[in-house]
N, C-alpha and C positions, 0 to 999 in steps of 0.2 A: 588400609583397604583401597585399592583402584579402583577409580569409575567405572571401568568396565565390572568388576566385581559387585559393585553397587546397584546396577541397572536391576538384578534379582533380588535386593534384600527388599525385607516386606517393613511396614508401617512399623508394627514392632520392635525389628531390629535396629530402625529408622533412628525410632524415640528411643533405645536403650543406646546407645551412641551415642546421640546429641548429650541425652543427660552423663554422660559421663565426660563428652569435652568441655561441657557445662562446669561439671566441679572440679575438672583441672584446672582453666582458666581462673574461677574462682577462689580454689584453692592458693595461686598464685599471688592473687591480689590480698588476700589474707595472709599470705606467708610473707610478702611484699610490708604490710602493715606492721607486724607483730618485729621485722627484722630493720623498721626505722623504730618505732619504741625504740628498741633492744639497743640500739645506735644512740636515738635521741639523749638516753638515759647517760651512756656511758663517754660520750664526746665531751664532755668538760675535762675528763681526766685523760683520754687521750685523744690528740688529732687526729691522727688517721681516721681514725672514726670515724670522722666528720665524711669522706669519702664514700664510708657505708650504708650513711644515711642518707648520704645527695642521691646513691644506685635507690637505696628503697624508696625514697620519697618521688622521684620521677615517675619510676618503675608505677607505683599506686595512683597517679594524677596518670599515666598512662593507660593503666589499664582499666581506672574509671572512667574513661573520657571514651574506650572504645567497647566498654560495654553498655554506654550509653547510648553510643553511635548505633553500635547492634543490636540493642533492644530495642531502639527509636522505631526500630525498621517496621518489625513486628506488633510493637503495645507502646502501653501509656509506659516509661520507668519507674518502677514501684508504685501504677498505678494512679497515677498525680499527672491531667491532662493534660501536659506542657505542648505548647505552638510547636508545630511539624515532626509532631512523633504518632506513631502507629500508621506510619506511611501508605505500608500493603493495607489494612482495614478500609483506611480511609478513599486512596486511591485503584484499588481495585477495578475499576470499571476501566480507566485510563489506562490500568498495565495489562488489562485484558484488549483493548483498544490498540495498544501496542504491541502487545504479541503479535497481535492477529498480522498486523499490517508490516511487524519482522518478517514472519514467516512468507506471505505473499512475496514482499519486495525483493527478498536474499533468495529465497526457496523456488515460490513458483510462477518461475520466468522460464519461458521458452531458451532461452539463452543457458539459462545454469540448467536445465533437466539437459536439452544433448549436450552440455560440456560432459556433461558426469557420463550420462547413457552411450556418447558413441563410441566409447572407448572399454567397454562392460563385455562386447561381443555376443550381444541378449540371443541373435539370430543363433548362432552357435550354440549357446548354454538351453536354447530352447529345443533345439534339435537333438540333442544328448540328452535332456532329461525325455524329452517325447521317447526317443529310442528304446527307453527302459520297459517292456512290458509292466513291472511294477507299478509304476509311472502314468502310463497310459489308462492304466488299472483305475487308478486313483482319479484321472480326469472324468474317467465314465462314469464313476459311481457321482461325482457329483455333477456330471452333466445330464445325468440319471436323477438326481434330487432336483434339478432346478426346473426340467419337468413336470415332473410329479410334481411340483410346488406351484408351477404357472395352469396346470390342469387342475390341481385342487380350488386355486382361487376364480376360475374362472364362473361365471354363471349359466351352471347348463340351460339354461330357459332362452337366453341371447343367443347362446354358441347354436344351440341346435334351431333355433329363426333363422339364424346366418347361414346354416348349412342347408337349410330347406330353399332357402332364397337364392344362394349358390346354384343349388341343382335343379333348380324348377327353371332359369337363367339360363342356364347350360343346355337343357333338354327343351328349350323353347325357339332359342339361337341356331338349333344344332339343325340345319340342312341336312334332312334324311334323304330325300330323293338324288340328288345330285353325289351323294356321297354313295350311296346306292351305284348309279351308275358307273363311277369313276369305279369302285369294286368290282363290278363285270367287266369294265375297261380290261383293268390291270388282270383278272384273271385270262382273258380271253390273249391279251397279249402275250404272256405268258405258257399258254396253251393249258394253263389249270385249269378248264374248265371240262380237259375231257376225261378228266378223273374222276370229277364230280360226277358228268353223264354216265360214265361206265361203272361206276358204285354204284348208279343209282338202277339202270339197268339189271343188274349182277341181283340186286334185291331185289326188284319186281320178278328175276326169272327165280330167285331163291321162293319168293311169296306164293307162286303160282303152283311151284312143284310140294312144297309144304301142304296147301291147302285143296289137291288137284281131288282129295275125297271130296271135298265140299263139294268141286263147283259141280263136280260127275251126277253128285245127288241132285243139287239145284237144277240141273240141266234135267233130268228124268223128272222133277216136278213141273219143271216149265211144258216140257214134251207132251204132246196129242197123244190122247191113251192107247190110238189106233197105232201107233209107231212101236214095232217089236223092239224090247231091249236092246238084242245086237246091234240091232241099224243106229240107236241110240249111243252105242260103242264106238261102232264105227266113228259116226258123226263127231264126238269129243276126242275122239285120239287124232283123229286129222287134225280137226281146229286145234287141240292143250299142241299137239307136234310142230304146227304152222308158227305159233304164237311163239314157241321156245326156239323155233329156228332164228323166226324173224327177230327176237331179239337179241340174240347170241350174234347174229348177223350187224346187227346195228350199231352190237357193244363193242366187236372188233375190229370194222371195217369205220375209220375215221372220214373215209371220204365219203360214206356212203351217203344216199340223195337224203336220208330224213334227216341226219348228222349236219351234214351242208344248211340243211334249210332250217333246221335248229338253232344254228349258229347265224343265220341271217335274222331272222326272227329274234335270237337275245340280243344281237346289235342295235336292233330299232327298238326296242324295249329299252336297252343302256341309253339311248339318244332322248328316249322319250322321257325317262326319267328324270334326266339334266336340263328337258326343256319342256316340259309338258304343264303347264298350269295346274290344268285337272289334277292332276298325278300329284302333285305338290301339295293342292289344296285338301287330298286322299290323308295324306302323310301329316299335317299338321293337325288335323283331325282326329286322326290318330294320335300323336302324340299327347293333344287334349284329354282323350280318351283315358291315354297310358298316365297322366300325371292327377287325375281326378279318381283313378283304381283303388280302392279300398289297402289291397297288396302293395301299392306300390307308396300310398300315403304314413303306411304300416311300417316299409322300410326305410325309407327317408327321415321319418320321425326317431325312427331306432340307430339311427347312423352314428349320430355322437356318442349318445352311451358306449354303442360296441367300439368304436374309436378311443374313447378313451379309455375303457375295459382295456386295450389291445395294449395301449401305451405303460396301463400300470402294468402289466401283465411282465410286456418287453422289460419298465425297465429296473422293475424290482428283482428280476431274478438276473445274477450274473452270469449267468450259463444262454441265456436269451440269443437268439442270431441278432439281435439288432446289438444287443452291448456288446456282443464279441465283433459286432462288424463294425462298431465303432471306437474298439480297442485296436483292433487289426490294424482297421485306416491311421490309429493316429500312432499305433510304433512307425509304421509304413512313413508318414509323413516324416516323422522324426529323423528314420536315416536318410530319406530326403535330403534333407534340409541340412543334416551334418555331412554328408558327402558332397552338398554343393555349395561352394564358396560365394556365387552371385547370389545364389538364392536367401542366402545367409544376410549379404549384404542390404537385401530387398529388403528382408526382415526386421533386418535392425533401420533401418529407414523407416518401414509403416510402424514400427514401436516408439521410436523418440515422437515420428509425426503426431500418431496417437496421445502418446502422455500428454506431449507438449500442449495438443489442442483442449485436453480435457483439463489441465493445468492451469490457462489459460481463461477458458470459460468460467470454471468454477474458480476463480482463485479468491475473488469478491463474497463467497459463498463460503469461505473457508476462514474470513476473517469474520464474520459475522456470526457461523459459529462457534467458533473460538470467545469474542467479544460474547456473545451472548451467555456464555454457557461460566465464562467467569462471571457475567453479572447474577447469578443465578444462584453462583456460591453465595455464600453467608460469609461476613466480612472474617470473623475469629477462625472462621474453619478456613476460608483464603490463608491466614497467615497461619495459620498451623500448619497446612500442607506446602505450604512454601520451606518454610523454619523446616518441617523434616528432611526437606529435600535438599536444602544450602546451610541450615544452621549447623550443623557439625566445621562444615570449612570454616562458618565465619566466628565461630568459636576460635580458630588459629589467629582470626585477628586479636580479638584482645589476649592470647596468648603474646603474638611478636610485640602486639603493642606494650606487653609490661616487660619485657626483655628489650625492646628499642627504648622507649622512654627510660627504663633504669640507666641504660649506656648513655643517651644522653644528656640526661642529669648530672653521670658523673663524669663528661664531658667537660660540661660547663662548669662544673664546680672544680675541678682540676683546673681551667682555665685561669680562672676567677683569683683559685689560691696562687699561682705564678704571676698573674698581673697587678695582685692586690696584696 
């Protein structure tokens, strides 16, 4: 099995493996034992032998020597506390001590993240994946959860103080008069303003003609009882005729003297309102009025709620204008970014700069995690989770070791018989 094959198997699988590299190596050394007997026994009657006993008898001082070596690592061997054995138990805190400050030292250095990052093309592979509507999908839904999550944890009792404090700040600050002014400025420069007076016109003659029973009545109530009806006619059809000329007259004709003096008069009113104290002191007054309102303290109170109402609202549902517009935006952005080369490069620029600095900052934070969280393990369960994860390989050592130590046994013992 390959490491890459490994990286999936579970604890399980772990310990059924080791235990089975376990009693090959074992088995060896047992089969190593039983095949010097076998040798021991029968070398008086032949020499050769002797050759098959120097393979077993190495081969067994081999493979005891390096299953000691590799149990030393993990425990007592057979349990019997010998000086510098059960290493991982013991020393724990130092190989988590160690980890930690591998990892820093090799890992996270601004120097090895952009070796590796600026040659990855992140700006590019950022812009292809954004491009994916699927993709984009996926960012919203959880940029949709991390929302909802920052609005669940917040304190609405603070949040909604801070929005009252906000808007009371705003509407305190906020120069009504002058902004007043500057508005008839800009409409008057504009010539919007004779839109205004011709609407407004257009409804007092609409007003008059609507209600012209009324005023007919009121007019004969006001009227001396001595005054005949007709004359009484007369007298309102002239005047309701005067009044509808003169203002159809007024509505049309722009230059006309009341129009002129209209407009001189909202000028000095615009001027006054930009500089007038009084006026000013009118408006702040008011605005006291406006932020002390029952209505208005009614709404400002209810602001966060319906805010945040609006937000789960948006981004729980994926059919929402706000999550389709921030779906939209980010395919949008993606083919951006994959159609343009500089921009790419930008990109992968603010990414390495990014990692590297967060890298950087935290990297002392990552050893101490690390350090901590092995001190934290339990010494037997340290070496158990180690042994599952390297004890199978180190099983091949006292494998090789009783297959090297047998060769060289009968090395030296082929030597021996040639020089002796």
């Amino acid at each position: 099995m390959s490491d890459s094959d490994r990286l999936g198997t579970t604890d399980a699988e772990r310990r059924h493996d080791l235990a089975k590299m376990k009693r090959i190596a074992g088995g060896l050394l047992v089969f190593a034992a039983v095949v010097f007997l076998l040798a021991r026994w029968q070398e008086g009657d032949h020499r050769w032998v002797g050759y098959i006993r120097a393979f077993a008898e190495a081969a067994m001082i081999g493979a005891l020597a390096d299953w000691f070596a590799v149990t030393a690592l993990f425990r007592h061997p057979l349990g019997i506390p010998i000086p510098h054995t059960a290493i991982i138990k013991k020393r724990k805190d130092q190989i988590g001590d160690g980890l930690g400050e591998f990892v820093r030292d090799n890992f996270l250095t601004r120097d090895v993240i952009s070796e590796r990052l600026e040659s990855a093309n992140l700006g590019l592979r950022v812009g292809q994946w954004l491009a994916s509507p699927e993709n984009a999908a996926v960012v919203g839904d959880q940029s949709a959860a991390v929302v909802r999550g920052i609005t669940e944890i917040l304190q609405d009792e603070k949040v909604q103080q801070g929005l009252d404090q906000v808007v009371e700040q705003r509407v305190r600050s906020l120069a009504i008069t002058p902004l007043v002014g500057r508005a008839i400025d800009l409409a008057m420069e504009g010539d919007h303003h004779h839109a205004l007076v011709e609407s407004t016109l257009t409804g007092i003659a609409s007003f008059l003609d609507d209600n012209q029973r009324t005023f007919r009545q009121r007019m004969s109530e006001e009227s001396p009882w001595w005054v005949p009806e007709p004359v009484d006619d007369v007298v309102f059809q002239k005047i309701y005729a005067g009044v509808s000329q003169f203002l159809g007259e007024v509505g049309k004709q722009r230059n006309h003297p009341l129009r002129i003096q209209l407009d001189e008069r909202t000028r000095v009113l615009s001027e006054r309102l930009k500089t007038d104290p009084e006026l000013e002191a009118r408006a702040t007054k008011l605005k006291d009025e406006l932020l002390a309102h029952p209505e208005f303290r009614a709404w400002s109170e209810s602001l966060w709620q319906r805010t945040k109402s609006g937000l789960f609202e948006a981004t729980e549902n994926p059919n929402s204008p706000l999550r389709v517009k921030v779906q939209d935006s980010l395919v949008e952005g993606g083919r951006s970014i994959e159609a343009d080369p500089e921009l790419q490069k930008k990109l992968d620029v603010w990414i390495v700069d990014a990692i590297g600095y967060v890298a950087e900052q935290f990297r002392d934070e990552v050893v101490e995690l690390i350090a901590s969280t092995v001190q934290r393990w339990d010494g037997d369960e340290t070496s158990d989770r180690l042994e599952l994860q390297v004890g199978r390989d180190l099983q091949f050592i006292r494998i090789n070791g009783t297959i090297v130590g047998g060769l060289a046994g009968l090395v030296i013992y082929s030597i021996s018989e040639l020089l002796f």
